[in-house]
N, C-alpha and C positions, 0 to 999 in steps of 0.2 A: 504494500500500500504506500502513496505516497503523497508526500507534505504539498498542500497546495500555495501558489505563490499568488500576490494579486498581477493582475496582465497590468500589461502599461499603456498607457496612452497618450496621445498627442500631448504633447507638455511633460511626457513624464519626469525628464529631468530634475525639474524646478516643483514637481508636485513631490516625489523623492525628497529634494532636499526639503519640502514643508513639511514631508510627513518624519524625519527623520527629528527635524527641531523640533518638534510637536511633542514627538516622544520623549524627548529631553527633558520638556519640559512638563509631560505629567510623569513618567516613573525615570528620571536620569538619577544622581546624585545628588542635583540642588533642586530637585523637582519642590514645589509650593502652592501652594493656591497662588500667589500671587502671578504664578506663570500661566494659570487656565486658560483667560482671555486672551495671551495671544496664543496659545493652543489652540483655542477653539476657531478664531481668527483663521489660523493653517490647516487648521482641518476642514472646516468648510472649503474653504477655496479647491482644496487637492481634490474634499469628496466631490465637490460638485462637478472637478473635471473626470468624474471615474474612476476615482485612486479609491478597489476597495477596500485596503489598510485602512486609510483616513475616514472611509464611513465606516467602521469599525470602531476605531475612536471616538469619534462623533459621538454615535449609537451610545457608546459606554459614558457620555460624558453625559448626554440627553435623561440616561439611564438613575443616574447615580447623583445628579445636580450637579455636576462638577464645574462652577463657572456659570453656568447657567440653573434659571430652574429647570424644575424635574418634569419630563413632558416623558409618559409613558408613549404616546402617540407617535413622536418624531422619532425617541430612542426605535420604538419598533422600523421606523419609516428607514433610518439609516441600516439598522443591522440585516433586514432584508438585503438592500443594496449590498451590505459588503458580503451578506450569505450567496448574493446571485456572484458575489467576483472571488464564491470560492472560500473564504474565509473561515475556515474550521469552526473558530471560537463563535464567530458571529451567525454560525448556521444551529451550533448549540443554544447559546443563548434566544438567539427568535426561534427555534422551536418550542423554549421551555415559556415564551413569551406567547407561544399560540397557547399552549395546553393551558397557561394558567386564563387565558381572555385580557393580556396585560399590556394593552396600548393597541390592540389589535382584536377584532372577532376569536371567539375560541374556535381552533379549526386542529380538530387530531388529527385528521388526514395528512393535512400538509405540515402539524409538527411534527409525525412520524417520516416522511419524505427527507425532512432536512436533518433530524436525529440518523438516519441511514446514512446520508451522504456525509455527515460528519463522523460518522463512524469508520466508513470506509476510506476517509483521510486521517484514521485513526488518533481522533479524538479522545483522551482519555472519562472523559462525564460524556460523552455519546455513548460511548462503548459500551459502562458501567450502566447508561440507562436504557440502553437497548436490550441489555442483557435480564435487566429487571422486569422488563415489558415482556419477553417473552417468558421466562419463568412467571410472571401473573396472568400473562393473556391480556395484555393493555396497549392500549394507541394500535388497537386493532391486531395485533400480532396473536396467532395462535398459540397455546400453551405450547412450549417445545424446551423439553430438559436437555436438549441432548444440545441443541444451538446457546441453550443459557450458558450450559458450561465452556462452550468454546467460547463464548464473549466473556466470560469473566474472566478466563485466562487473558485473552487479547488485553482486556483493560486492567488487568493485573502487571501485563505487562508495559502498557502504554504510559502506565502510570509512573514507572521505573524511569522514563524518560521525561524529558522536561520537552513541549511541544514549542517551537521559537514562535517569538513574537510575532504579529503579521504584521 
């Protein structure tokens, strides 16, 4: 299985180097609140040219108030985007964001869709909640012990590894 990267796009250069100071400046060494604003600043700009890293961020900033207030609605609107460009973390998180009805319609269908595909870019909390879903028979998945225990080794193992940042 293998680590999905975000595609690049026109401008990626200069969307790169916003989404790289962005990062700095929420989890670097001198990261602060007082760096959010112009995080959020650079992450808009990159999300809105297609960088799905930066609607990743975004999502989590929308998610969490970081900088901004807290808009279930947008966090949803952004982590979509960066699940459609691929982004593990952000295809987990807006699935757990369908299932619960949190800034978005509840839709199990398509949070099991994107719990799959985050799995199979081996996801470690995809992994683990796929594996639960079929050991209970949930988000539509037929009861199956014998697929539970392959995923629990998977994210037993997935879990040993640290997933990089997008």
């Amino acid at each position: 299985m293998a680590h999905a990267t975000a595609p690049t796009a026109p401008g990626a250069a200069s969307g790169i180097t916003a989404l790289n100071e962005a990062r700095e400046l929420l989890r670097g060494p001198a990261a602060s609140p007082a760096g959010w604003p112009r995080a959020f600043s650079l992450l808009k700009i990159a999300a809105e040219d297609g960088n799905a890293a930066a609607a990743y961020y975004l999502g989590l900033m929308y998610r969490n108030g970081m900088g901004v207030a807290r808009d279930s609605n947008l966090a949803a609107h952004w982590l979509c985007k960066a699940a459609q460009g691929r982004v593990a973390p952000a295809m987990f998180l807006y699935a757990n964001m369908l299932l619960n009805g949190e800034g978005a319609a509840r839709d199990e269908a398509t949070a099991r869709r994107w719990i799959e595909q985050a799995a199979a870019l081996e996801h470690p909390g995809a992994m683990l909640q796929m594996a639960l879903a079929l050991r209970e028979g949930s988000m539509g998945f037929e009861r199956d012990e014998a697929q539970y225990e392959i995923y629990m080794k998977e994210a037993a193992h997935a879990l040993r590894h640290q997933m990089p940042e997008p």
